[in-house]
N, C-alpha and C positions, 0 to 999 in steps of 0.2 A: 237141396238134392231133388231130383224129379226123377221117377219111373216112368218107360213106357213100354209096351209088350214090340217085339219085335219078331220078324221069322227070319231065318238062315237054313233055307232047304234047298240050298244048292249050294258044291264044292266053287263055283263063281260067286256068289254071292257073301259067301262067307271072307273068303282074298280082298273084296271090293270094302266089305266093310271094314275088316282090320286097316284097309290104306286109310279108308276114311277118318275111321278114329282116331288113327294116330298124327292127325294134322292137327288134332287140337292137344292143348297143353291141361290137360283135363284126367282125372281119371273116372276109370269106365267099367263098371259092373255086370257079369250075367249072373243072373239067379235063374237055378234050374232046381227046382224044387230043393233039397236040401244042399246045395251045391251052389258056390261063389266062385266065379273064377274072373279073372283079367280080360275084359273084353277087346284088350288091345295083345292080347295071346291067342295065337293061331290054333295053336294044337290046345289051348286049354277048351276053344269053343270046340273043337272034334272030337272033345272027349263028351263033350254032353247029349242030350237026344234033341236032335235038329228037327224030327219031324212033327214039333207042337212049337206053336211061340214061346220065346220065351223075355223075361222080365230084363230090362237095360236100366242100372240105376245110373244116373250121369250127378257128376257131384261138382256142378258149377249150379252158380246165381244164374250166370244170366245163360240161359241156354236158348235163345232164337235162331241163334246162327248154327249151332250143333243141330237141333232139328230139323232146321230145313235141309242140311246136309245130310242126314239120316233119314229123310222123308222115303226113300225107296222099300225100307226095310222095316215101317212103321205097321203095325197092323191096328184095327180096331180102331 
């Protein structure tokens, strides 16, 4: 598994990353402070506060190729 912080502070960018994630056969983690949700769920990422990064746990080995596809949305 690998964490990385990501941002989703636009109703655009949030759409772009769920298509994104769900190209891979992976699952996909937010954590927003005490909160886990599906980050391949649309409305579970509108439930949380989008205006601070928040944490992407990706639960594959080999994740280079998921990164570079996520590269937009990477902060830090």
């Amino acid at each position: 598994m690998k964490t990385v912080k990501i941002s989703l502070n636009s109703i655009d960018k949030v759409k772009a990353f769920v298509n994104d994630v769900t190209k891979f056969n992976t699952d996909f983690d937010l954590v927003s402070g005490r909160y886990v949700i599906d980050a391949k769920s649309i409305m579970g990422i509108f439930s949380l506060d989008l205006s601070k990064a928040i944490d992407l746990n990706i639960h594959d080995d080999d994740t280079d190729e998921i990164l570079k596809v996520l590269a937009p949305y990477i902060v830090e």
